[in-house]
C-alpha positions as CSV (number, residue, x, y, z in Angstrom):
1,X,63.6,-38.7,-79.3
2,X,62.8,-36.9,-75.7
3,X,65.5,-36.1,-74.0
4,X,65.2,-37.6,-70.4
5,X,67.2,-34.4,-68.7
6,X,64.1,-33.1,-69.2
7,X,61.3,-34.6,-67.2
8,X,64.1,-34.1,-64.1
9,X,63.8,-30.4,-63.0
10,X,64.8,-29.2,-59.4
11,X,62.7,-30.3,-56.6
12,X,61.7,-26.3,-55.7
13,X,60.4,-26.6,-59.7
14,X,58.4,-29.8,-59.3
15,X,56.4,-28.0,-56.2
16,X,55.5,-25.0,-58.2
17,X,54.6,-27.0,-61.1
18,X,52.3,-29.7,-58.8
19,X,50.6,-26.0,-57.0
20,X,49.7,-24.4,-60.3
21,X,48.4,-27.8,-61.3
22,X,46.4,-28.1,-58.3
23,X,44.7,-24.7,-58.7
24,X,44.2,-24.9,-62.5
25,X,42.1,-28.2,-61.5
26,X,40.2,-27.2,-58.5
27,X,39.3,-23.7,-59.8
28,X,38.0,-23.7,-63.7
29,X,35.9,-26.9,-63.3
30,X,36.5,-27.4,-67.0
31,X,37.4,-25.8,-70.1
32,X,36.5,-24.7,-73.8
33,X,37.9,-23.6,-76.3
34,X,39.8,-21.4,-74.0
35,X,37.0,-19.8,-71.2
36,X,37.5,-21.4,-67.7
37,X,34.4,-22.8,-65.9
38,X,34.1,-22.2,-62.4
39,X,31.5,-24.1,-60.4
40,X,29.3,-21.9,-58.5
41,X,28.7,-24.1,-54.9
42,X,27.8,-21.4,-52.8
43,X,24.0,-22.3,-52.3
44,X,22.7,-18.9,-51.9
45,X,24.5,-17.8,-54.8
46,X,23.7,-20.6,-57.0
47,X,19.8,-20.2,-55.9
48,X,19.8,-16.8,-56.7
49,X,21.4,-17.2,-60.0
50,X,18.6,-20.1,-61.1
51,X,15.9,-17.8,-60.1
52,X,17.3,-15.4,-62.2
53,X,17.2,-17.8,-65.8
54,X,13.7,-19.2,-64.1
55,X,11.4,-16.5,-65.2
56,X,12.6,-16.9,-69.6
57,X,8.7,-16.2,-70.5
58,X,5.8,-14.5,-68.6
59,X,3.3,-16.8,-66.8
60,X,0.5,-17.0,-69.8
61,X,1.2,-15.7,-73.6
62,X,0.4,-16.6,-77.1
63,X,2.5,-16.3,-80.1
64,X,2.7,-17.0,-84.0
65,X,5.6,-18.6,-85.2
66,X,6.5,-19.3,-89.2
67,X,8.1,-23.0,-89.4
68,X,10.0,-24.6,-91.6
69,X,10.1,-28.2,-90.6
70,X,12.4,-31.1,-92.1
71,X,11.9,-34.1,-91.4
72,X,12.7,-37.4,-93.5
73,X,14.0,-35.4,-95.9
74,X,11.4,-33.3,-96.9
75,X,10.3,-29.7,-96.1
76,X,6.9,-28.4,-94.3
77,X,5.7,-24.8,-94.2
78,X,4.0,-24.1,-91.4
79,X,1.9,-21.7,-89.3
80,X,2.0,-22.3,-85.4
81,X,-0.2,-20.8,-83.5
82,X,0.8,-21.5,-79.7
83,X,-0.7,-20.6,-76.0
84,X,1.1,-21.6,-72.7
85,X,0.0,-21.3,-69.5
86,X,3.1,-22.3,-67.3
87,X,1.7,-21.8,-63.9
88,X,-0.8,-24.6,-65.4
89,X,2.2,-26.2,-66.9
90,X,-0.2,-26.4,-70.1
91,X,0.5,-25.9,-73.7
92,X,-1.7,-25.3,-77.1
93,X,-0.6,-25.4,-79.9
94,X,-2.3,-25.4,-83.8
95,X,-0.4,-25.8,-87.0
96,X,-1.6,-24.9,-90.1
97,X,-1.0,-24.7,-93.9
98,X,-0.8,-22.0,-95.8
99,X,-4.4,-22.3,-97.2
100,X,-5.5,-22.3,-93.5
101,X,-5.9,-26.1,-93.2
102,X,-4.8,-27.5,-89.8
103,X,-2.2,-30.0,-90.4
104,X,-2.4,-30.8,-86.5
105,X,-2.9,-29.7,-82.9
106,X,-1.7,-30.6,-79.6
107,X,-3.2,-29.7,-76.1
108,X,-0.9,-30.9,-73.3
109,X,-1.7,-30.7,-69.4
110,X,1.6,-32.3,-67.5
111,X,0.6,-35.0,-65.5
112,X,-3.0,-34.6,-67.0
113,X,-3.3,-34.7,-70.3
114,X,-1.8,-35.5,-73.8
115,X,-3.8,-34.9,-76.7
116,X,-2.7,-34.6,-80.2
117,X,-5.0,-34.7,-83.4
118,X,-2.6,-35.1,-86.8
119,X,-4.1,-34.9,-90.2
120,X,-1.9,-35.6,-92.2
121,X,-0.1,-38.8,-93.2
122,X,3.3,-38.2,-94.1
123,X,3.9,-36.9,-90.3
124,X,3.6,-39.7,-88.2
125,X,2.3,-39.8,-84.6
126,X,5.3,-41.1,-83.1
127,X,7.0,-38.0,-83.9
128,X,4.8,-35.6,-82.5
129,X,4.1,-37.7,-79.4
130,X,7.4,-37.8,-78.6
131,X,10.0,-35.3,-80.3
132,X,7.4,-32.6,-80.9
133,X,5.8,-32.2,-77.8
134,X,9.7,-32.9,-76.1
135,X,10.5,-29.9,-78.2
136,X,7.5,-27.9,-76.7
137,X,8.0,-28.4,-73.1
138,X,12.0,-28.1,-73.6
139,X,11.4,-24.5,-74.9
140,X,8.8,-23.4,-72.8
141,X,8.7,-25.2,-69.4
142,X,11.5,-26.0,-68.9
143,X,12.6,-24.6,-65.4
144,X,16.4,-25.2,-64.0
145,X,16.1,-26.2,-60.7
146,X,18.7,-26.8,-57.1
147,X,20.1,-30.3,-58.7
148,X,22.0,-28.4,-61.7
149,X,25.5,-28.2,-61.8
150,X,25.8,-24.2,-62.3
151,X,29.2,-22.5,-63.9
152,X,29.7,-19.1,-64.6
153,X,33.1,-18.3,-67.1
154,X,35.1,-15.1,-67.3
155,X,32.3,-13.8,-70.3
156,X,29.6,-13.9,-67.1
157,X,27.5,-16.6,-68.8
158,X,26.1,-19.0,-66.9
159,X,26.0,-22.9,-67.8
160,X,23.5,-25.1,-66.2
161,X,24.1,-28.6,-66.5
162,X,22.2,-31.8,-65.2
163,X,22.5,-35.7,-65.6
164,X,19.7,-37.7,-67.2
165,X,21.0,-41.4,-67.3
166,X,23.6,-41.2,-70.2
167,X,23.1,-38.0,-71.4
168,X,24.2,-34.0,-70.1
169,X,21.6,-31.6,-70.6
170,X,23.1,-27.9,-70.8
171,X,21.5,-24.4,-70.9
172,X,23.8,-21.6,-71.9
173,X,22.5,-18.1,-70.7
174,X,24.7,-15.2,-72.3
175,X,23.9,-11.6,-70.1
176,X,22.5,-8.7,-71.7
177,X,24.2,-5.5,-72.0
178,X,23.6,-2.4,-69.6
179,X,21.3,-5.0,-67.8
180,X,21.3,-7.6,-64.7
181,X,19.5,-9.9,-67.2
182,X,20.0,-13.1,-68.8
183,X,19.0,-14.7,-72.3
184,X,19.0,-18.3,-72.7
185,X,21.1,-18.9,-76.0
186,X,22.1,-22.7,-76.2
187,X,20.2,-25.6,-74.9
188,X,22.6,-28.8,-75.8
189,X,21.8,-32.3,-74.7
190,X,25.3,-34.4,-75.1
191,X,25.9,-38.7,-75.0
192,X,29.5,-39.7,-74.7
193,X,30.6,-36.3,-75.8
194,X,28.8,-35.9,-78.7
195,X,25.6,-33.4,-79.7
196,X,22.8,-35.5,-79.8
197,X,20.1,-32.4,-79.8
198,X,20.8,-28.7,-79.4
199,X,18.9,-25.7,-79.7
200,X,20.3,-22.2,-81.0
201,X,18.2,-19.2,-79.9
202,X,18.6,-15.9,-82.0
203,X,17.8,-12.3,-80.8
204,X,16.3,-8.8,-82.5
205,X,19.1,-6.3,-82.1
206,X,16.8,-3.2,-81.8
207,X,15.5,-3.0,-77.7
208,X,17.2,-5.9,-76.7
209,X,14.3,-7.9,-77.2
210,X,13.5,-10.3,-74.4
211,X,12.4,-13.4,-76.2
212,X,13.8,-15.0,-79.2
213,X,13.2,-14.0,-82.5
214,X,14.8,-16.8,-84.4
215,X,14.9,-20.4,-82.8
216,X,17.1,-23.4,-84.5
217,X,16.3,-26.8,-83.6
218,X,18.1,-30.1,-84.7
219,X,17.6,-33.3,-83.3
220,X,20.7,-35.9,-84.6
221,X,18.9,-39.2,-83.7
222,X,15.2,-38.5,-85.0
223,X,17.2,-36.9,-88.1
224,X,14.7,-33.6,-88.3
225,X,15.1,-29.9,-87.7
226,X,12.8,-26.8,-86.8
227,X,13.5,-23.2,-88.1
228,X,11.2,-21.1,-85.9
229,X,10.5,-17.6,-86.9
230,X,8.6,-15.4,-84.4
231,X,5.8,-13.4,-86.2
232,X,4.6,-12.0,-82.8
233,X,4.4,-12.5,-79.1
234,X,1.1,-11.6,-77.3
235,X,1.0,-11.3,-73.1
């Protein structure tokens, strides 16, 4: 049992407890696993910093990436050849086999057009329609803009966070060393606490490489996953 001399300290005691509380709560935002948050309000500040995790690709490129795709339980090997043209806010992309057969493309205009051709069977159009090409423009159109909820913690990463109905969408950006620069790292989308769909972004050691050489995709509620190699990136 408690004993109840306990929860009566001195008056001067309660105040200093109440003050520490006060500032605990009104200067880390929130807290895990041990790093405090602090919101970043200042609107200058906070525009500067999203203009700074804007630019994560170049305007137009092309790259090859080696997939491994698992979805229903079974594995796909696959050859994605990709071209994205954000000013255009336009995306290609071609997977094939490795025999060279195209398994299926996708040409995407935002606001313009959605194409998608899919040969095969066992991959249904409902997926690519909607978790494939959500994967696509998540990775590389995805922009943070004024309405995100920026933090920066004591490591000098920066969190953006937004609101979408019931879910939290976050991008983690970790800075690189020796450089003013930021790599995005985590994207997490969250519904009543709990991962729903995150992406894990890996790096080459040698030249701190810019873009991602290893990307990690799971998506809980459409029960698939994406392990993305990067065989090379073209400007």
């Amino acid at each position: 049992m408690v004993n109840c001399q306990f929860f009566r300290p001195c008056k001067k005691v309660m105040v200093c407890l109440f003050c520490c509380i006060v500032f605990f709560v009104s200067n880390s935002g929130c807290s895990v696993k041990g790093d405090h948050y602090q919101e970043i309000t200042h609107q200058k500040q906070k525009k500067d910093i999203l203009n700074t995790v804007a630019d994560l690709y170049p305007d137009q490129f092309k790259a090859m990436h080696r997939v491994i795709l698992t979805l229903s339980g079974k594995d796909y090997v696959l050859n994605g050849y990709l071209s994205v043209n954000r000013l255009n806010r336009e995306l290609k992309l071609i997977a094939q086999n490795d025999l060279g057969g195209i398994v299926f493309d996708v040409h995407y205009i935002e606001n313009i057009k959605n194409k998608i051709h899919n040969n095969i069977r066992l991959i249904k159009n409902e997926w690519l329609e909607k978790s494939l090409l959500r994967d696509l423009k998540t990775l590389y159109l995805l922009e943070p803009h004024l309405s995100d909820t920026v933090f920066a913690d004591r490591r000098g990463r920066f969190i953006l966070s937004r609101k979408e109905g019931l879910v939290t969408k976050k991008m983690i950006f970790r800075p690189i060393k020796k450089q003013a620069q930021y790599r995005l790292r985590e994207i997490i989308h969250l519904k009543n606490g709990k991962r729903i769909y995150f992406i894990n972004f890996e790096y080459g050691k040698q030249g701190e490489n810019s873009y991602p050489e290893f990307i990690f995709i799971k998506d809980t509620r459409m029960r698939y996953s994406l392990k993305i190699y990067v065989q090379y990136f073209m400007l």
